[in-house]
N, CA, C and O atoms as a GROMACS GRO file, in nm:
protein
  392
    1UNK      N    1   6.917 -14.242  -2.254
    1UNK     CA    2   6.882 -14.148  -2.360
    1UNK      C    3   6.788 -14.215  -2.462
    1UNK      O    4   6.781 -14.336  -2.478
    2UNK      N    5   6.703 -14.105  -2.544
    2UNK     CA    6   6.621 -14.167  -2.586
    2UNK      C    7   6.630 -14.198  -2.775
    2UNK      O    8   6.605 -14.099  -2.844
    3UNK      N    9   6.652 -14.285  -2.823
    3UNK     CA   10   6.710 -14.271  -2.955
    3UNK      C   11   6.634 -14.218  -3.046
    3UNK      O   12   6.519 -14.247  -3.012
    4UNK      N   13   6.629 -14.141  -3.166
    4UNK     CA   14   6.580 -14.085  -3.254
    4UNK      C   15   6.467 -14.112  -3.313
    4UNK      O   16   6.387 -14.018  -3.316
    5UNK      N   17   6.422 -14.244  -3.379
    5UNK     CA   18   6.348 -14.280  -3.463
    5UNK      C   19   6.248 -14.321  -3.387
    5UNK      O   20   6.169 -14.368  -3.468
    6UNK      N   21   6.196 -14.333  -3.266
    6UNK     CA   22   6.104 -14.369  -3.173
    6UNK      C   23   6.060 -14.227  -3.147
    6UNK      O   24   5.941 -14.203  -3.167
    7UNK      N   25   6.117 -14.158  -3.117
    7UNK     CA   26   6.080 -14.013  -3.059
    7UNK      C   27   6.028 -13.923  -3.192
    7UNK      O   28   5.938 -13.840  -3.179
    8UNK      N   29   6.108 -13.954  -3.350
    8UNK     CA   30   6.053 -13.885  -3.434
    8UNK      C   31   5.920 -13.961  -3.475
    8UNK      O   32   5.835 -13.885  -3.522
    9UNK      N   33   5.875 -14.117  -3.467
    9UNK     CA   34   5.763 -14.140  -3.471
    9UNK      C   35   5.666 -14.098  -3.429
    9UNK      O   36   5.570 -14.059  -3.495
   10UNK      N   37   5.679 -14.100  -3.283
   10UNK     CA   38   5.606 -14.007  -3.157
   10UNK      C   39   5.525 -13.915  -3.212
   10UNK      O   40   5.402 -13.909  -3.208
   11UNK      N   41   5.629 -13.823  -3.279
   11UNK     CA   42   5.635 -13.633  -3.310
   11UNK      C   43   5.553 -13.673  -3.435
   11UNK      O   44   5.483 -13.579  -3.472
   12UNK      N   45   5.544 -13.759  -3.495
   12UNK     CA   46   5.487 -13.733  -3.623
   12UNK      C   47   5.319 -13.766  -3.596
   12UNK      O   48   5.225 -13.692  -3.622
   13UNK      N   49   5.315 -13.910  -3.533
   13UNK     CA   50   5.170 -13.919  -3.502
   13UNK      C   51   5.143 -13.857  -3.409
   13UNK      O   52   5.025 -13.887  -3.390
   14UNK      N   53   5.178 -13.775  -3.320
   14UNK     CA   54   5.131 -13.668  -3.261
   14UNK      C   55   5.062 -13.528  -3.389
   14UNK      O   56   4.959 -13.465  -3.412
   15UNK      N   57   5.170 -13.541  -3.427
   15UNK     CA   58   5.089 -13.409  -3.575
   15UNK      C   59   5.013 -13.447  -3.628
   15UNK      O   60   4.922 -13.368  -3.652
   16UNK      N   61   4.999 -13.577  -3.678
   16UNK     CA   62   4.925 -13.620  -3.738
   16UNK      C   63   4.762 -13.591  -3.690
   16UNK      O   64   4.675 -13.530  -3.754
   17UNK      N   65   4.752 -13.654  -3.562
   17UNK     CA   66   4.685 -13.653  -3.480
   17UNK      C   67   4.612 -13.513  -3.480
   17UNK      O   68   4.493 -13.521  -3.511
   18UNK      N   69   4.661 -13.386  -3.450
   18UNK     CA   70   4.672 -13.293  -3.432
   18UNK      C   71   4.616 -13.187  -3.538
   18UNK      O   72   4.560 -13.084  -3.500
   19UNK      N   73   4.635 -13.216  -3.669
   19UNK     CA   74   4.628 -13.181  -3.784
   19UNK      C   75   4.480 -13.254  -3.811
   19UNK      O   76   4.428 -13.202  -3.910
   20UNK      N   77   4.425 -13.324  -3.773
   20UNK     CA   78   4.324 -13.402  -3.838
   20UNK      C   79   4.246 -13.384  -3.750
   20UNK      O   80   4.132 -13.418  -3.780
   21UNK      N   81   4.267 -13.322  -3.598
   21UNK     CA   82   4.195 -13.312  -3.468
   21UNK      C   83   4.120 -13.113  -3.571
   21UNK      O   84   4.007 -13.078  -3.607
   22UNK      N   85   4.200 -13.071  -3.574
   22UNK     CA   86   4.223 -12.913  -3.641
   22UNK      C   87   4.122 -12.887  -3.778
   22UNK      O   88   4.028 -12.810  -3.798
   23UNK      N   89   4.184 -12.976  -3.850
   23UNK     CA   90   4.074 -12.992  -3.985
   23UNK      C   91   3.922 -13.007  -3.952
   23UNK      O   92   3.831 -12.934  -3.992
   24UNK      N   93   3.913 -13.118  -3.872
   24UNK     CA   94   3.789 -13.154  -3.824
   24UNK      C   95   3.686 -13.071  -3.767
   24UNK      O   96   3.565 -13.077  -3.793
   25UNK      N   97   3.767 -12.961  -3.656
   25UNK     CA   98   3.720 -12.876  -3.594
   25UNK      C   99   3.687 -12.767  -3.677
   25UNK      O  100   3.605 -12.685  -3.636
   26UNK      N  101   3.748 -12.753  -3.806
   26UNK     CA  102   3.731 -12.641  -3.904
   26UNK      C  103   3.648 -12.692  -4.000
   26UNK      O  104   3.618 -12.626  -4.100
   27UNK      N  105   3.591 -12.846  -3.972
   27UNK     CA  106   3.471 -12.857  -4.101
   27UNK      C  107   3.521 -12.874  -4.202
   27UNK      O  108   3.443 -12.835  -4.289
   28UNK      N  109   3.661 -12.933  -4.269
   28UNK     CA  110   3.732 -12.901  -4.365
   28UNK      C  111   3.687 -13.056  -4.406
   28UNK      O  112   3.698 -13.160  -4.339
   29UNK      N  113   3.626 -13.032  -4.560
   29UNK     CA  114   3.601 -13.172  -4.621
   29UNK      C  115   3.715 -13.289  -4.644
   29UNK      O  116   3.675 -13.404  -4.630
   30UNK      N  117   3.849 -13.268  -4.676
   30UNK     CA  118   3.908 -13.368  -4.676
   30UNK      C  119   3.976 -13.400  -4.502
   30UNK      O  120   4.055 -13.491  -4.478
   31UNK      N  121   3.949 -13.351  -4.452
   31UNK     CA  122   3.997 -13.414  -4.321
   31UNK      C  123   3.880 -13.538  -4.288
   31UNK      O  124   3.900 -13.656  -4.255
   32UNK      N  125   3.764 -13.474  -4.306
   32UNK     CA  126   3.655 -13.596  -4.276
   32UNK      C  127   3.693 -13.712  -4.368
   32UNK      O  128   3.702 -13.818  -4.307
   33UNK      N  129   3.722 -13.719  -4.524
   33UNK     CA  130   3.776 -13.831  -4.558
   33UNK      C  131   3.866 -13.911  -4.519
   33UNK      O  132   3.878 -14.031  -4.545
   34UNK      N  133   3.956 -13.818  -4.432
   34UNK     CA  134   4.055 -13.889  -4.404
   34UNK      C  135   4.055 -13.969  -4.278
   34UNK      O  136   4.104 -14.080  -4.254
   35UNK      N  137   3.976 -13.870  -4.192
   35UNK     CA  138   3.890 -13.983  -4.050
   35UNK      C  139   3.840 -14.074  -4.120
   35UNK      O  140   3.884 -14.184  -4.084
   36UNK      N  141   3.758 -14.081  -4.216
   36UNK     CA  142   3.688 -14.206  -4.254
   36UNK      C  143   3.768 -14.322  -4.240
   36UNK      O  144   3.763 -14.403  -4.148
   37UNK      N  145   3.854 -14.321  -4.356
   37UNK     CA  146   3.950 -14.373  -4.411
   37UNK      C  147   4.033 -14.423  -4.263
   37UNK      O  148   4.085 -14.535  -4.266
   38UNK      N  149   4.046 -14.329  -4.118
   38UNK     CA  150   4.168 -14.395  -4.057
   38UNK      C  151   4.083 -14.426  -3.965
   38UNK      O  152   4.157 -14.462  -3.874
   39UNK      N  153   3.915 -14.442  -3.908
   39UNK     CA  154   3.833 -14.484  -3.833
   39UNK      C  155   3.827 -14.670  -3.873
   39UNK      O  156   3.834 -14.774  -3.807
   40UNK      N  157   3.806 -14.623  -4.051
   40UNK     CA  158   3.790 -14.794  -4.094
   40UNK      C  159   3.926 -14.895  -4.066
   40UNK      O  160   3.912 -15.013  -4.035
   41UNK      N  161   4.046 -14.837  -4.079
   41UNK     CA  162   4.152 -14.904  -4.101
   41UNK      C  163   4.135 -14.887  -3.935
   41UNK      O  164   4.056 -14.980  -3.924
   42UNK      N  165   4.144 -14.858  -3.852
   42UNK     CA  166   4.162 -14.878  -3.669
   42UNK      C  167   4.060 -14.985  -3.621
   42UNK      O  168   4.085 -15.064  -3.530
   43UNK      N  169   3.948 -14.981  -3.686
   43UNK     CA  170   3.859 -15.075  -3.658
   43UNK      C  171   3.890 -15.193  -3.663
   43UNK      O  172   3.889 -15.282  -3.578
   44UNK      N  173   3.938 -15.187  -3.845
   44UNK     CA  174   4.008 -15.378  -3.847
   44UNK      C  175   4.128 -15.381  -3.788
   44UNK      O  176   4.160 -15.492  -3.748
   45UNK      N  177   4.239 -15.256  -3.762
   45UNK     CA  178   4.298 -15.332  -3.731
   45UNK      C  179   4.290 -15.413  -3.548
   45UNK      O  180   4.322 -15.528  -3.516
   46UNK      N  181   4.239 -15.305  -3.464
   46UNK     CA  182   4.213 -15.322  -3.361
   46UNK      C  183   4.152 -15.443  -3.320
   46UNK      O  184   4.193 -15.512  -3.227
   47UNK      N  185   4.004 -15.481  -3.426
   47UNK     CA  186   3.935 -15.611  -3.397
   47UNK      C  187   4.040 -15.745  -3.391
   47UNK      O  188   4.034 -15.846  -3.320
   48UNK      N  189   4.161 -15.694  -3.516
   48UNK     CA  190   4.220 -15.852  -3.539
   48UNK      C  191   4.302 -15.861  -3.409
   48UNK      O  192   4.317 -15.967  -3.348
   49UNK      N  193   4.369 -15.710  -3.360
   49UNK     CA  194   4.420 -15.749  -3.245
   49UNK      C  195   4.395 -15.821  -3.142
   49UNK      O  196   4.447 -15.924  -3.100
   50UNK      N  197   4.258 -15.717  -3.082
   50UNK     CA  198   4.158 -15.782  -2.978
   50UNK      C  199   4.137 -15.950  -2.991
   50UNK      O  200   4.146 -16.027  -2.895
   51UNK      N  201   4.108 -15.992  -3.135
   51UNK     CA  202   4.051 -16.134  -3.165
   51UNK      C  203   4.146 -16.220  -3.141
   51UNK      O  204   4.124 -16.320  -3.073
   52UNK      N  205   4.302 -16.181  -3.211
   52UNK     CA  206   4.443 -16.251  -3.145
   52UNK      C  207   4.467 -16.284  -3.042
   52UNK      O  208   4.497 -16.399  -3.008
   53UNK      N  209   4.458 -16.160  -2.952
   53UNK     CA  210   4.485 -16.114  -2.809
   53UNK      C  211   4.384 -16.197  -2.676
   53UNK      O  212   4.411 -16.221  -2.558
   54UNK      N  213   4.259 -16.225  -2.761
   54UNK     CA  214   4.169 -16.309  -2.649
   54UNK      C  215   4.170 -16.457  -2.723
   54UNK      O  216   4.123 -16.553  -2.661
   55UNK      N  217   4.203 -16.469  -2.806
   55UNK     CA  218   4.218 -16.625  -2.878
   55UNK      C  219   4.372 -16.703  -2.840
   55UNK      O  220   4.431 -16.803  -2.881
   56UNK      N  221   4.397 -16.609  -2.751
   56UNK     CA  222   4.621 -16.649  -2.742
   56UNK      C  223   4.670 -16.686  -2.772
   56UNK      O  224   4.740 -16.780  -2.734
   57UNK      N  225   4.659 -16.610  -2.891
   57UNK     CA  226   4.731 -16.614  -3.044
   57UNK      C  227   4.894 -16.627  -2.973
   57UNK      O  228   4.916 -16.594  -2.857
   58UNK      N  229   4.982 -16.671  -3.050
   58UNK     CA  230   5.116 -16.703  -2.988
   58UNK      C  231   5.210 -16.611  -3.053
   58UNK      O  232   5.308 -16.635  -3.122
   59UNK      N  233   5.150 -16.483  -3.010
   59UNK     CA  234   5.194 -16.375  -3.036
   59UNK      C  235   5.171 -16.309  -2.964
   59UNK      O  236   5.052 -16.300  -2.932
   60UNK      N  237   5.304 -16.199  -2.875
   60UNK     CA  238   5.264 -16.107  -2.720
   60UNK      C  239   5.277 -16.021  -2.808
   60UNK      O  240   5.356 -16.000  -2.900
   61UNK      N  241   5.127 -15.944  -2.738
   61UNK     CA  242   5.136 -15.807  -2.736
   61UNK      C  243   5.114 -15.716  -2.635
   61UNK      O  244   5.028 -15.765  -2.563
   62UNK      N  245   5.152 -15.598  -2.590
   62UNK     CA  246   5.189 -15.574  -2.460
   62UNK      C  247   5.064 -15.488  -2.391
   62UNK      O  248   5.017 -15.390  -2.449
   63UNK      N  249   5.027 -15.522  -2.295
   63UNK     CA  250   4.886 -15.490  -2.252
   63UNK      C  251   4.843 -15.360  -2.300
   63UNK      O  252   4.730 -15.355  -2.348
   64UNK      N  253   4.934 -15.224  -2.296
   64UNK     CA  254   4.889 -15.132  -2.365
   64UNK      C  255   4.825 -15.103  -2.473
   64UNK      O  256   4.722 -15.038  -2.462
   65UNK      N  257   4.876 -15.149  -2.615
   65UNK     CA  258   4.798 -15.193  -2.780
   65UNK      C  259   4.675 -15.274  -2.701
   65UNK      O  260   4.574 -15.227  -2.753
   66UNK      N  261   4.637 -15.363  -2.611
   66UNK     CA  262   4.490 -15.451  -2.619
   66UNK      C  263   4.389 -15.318  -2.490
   66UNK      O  264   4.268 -15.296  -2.488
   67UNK      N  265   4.462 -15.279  -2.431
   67UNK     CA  266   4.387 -15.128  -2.355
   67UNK      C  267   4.341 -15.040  -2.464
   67UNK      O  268   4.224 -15.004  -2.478
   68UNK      N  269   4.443 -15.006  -2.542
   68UNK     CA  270   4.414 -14.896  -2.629
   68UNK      C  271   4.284 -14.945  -2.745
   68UNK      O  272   4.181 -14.883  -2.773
   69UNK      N  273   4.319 -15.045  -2.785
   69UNK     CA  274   4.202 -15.103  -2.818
   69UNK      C  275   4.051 -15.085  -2.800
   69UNK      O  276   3.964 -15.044  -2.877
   70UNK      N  277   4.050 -15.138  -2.643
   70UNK     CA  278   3.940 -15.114  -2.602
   70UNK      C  279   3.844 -15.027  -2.588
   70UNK      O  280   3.724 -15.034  -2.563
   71UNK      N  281   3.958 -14.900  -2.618
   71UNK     CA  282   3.884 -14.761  -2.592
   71UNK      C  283   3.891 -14.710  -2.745
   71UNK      O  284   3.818 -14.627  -2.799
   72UNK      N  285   4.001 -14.783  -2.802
   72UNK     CA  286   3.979 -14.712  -2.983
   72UNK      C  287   3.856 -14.727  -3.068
   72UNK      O  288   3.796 -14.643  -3.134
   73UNK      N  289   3.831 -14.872  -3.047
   73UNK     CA  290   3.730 -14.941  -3.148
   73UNK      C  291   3.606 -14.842  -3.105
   73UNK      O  292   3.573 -14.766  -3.195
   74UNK      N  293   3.527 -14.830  -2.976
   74UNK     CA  294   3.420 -14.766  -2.982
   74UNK      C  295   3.398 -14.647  -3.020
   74UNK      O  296   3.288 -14.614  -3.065
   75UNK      N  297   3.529 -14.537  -3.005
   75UNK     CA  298   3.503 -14.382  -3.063
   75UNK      C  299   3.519 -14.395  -3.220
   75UNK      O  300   3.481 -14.297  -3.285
   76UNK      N  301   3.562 -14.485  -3.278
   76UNK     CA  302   3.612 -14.523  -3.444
   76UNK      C  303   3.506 -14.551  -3.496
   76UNK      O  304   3.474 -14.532  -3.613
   77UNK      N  305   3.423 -14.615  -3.384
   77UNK     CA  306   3.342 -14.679  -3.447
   77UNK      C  307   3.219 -14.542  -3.447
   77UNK      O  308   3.212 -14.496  -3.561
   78UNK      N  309   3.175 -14.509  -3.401
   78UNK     CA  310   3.065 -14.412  -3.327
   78UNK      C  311   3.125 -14.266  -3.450
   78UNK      O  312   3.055 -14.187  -3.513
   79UNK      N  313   3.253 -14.276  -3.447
   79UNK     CA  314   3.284 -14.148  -3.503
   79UNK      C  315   3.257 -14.170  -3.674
   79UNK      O  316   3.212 -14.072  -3.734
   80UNK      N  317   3.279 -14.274  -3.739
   80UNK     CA  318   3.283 -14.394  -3.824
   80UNK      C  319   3.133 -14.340  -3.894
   80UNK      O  320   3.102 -14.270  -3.990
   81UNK      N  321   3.061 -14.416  -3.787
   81UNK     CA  322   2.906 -14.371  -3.822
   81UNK      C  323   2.854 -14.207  -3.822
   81UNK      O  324   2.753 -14.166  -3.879
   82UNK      N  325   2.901 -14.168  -3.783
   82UNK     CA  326   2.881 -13.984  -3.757
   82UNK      C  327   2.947 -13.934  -3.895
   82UNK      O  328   2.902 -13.824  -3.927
   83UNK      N  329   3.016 -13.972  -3.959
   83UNK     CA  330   3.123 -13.912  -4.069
   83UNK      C  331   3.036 -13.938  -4.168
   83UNK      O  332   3.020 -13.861  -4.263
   84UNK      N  333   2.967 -14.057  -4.153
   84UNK     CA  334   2.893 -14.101  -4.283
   84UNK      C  335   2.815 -14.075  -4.285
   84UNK      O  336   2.756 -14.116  -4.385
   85UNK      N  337   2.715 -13.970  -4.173
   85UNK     CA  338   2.553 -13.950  -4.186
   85UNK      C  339   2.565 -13.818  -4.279
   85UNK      O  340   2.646 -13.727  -4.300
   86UNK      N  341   2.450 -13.856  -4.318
   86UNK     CA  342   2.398 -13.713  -4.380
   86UNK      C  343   2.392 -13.588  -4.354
   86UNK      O  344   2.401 -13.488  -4.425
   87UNK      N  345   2.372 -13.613  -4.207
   87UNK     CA  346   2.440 -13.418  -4.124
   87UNK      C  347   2.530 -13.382  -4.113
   87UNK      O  348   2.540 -13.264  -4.078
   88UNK      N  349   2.659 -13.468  -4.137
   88UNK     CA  350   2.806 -13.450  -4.146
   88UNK      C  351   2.818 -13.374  -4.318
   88UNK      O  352   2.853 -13.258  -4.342
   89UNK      N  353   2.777 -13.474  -4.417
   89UNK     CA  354   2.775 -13.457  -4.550
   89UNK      C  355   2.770 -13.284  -4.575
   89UNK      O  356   2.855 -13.218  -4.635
   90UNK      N  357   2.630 -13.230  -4.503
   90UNK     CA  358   2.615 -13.083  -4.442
   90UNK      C  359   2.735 -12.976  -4.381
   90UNK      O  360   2.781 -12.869  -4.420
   91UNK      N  361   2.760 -13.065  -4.262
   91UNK     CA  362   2.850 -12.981  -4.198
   91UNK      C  363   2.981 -12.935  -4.245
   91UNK      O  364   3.033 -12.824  -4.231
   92UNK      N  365   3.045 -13.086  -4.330
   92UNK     CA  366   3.210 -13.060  -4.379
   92UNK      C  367   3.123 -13.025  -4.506
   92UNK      O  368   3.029 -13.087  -4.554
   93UNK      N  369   3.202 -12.867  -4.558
   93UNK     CA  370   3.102 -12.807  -4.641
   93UNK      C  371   3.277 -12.812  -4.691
   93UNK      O  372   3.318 -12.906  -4.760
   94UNK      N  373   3.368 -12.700  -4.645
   94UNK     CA  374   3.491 -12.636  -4.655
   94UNK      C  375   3.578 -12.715  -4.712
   94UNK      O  376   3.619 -12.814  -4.652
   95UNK      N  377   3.617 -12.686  -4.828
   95UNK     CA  378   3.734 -12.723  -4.933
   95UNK      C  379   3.902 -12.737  -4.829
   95UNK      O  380   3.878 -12.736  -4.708
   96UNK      N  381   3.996 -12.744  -4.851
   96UNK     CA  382   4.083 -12.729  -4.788
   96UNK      C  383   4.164 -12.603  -4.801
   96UNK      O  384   4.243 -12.557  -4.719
   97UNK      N  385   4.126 -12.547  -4.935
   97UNK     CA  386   4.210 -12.442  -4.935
   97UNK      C  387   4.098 -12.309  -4.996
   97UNK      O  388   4.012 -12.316  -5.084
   98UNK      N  389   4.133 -12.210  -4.925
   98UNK     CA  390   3.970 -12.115  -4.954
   98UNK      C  391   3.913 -12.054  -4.858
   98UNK      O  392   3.808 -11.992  -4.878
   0.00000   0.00000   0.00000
């Protein structure tokens, strides 16, 4: 069986996820801040992983987090730069509530 606090983590960054996937798609200006904001923080944290993870740092981490990695850093990054251009500035026009 599966215990609680793992599964309600799950459920939450799943919404999370979900909610910010939603905003985004609706052009809603503070969702783009908030990609900003969780593109920059995935970036570092991912790099320090990656940098640990190929330096063998004497610390395991389990192949999944250094996979996920691999594929996080470039859309964070790409998405990162897209949030901040000037045609975005355009596009997220929409207040959150309105």
């Amino acid at each position: 069986p599966w215990s609680f606090w793992p599964v309600w983590e799950a459920l939450g960054r799943t919404l999370l996820y979900l909610l910010l996937a939603w905003g985004l798609w609706h052009r809603i200006a503070l969702c783009r801040s908030i990609a900003l904001v969780y593109c920059l923080a995935a970036v570092v944290l991912y790099l320090v992983v990656l940098g640990l993870a190929l330096g063998r740092a004497p610390v395991r981490f389990p192949p999944s987090v250094v996979i996920q990695s691999l594929f996080e850093v470039p859309s964070c990054v790409l998405l990162f730069a897209y949030l901040r251009s000037p045609r975005a500035g355009v596009v997220f026009t929409r207040p959150l509530l309105g």
